[in-house]
C-alpha positions as CSV (number, residue, x, y, z in Angstrom):
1,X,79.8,116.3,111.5
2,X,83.2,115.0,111.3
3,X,83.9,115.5,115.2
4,X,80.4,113.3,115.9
5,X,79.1,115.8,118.2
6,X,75.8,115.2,117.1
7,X,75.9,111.6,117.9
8,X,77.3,112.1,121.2
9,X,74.4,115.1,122.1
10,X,71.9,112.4,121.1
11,X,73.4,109.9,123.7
12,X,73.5,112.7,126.3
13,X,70.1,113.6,125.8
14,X,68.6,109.9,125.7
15,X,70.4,109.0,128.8
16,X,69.1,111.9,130.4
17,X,65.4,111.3,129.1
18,X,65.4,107.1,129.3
19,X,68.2,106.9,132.0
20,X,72.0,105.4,131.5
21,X,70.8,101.5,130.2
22,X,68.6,103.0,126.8
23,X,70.3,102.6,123.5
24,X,68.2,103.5,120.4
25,X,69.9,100.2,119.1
26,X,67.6,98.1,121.4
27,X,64.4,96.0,119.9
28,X,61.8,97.8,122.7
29,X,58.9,99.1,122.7
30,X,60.3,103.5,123.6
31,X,62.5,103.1,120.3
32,X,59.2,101.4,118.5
33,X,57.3,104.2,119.6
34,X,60.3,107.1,118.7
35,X,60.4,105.3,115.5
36,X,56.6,105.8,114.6
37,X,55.8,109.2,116.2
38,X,59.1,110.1,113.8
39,X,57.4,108.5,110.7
40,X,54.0,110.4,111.1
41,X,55.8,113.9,111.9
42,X,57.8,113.0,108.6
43,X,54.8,112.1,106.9
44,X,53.1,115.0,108.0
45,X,56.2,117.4,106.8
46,X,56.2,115.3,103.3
47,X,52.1,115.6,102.8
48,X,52.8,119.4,103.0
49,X,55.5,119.9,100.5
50,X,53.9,117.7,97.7
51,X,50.6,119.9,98.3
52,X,52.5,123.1,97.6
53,X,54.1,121.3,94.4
54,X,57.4,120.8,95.3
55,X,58.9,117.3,94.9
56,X,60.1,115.4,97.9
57,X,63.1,113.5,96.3
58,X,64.9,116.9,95.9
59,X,66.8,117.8,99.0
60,X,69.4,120.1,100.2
61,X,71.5,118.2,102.5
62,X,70.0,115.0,102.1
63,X,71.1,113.7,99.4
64,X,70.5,110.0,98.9
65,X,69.2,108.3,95.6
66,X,67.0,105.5,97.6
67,X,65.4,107.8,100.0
68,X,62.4,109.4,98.5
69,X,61.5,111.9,101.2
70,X,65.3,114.0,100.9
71,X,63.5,117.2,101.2
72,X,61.2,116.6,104.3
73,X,64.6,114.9,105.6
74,X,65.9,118.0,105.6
75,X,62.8,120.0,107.0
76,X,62.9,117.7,109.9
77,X,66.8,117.5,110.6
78,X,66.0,120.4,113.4
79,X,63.0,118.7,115.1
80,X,65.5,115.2,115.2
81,X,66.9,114.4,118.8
82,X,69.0,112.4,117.4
């Protein structure tokens, strides 16, 4: 996304949702809470593809040696706001 649009949708949407002060930067308790119910969806998504025998390191787009979940990365990349 070399325009950022992406990034700037994700700050139009949170604004709208949390109001004009949120920042996903901030130490409170909504990001806390965005952070886990991200983690157990991704969790979820990852539990799935090991059952059906594919590995979870292996992604499409995500391609990143020290993240172990590439592939569920990329399953999720359409449920992530932001």
């Amino acid at each position: 996304d070399n325009t950022n649009r992406e990034g700037h949708a994700a700050k139009v949407y949170f604004n709208a949702v949390f109001g004009m002060d949120f920042s996903r930067s901030l130490d409170i308790p909504i990001n806390a809470a965005l952070n886990y119910g991200y983690m157990v969806l991704l969790a979820v998504c990852n539990r799935e593809i090991t059952a059906n025998g594919y590995l979870t390191q292996l992604g499409l787009i995500h391609d990143n040696i020290f993240n172990a979940f590439n592939l569920g990365s990329d399953i999720m990349e359409p449920l992530r706001p932001c």
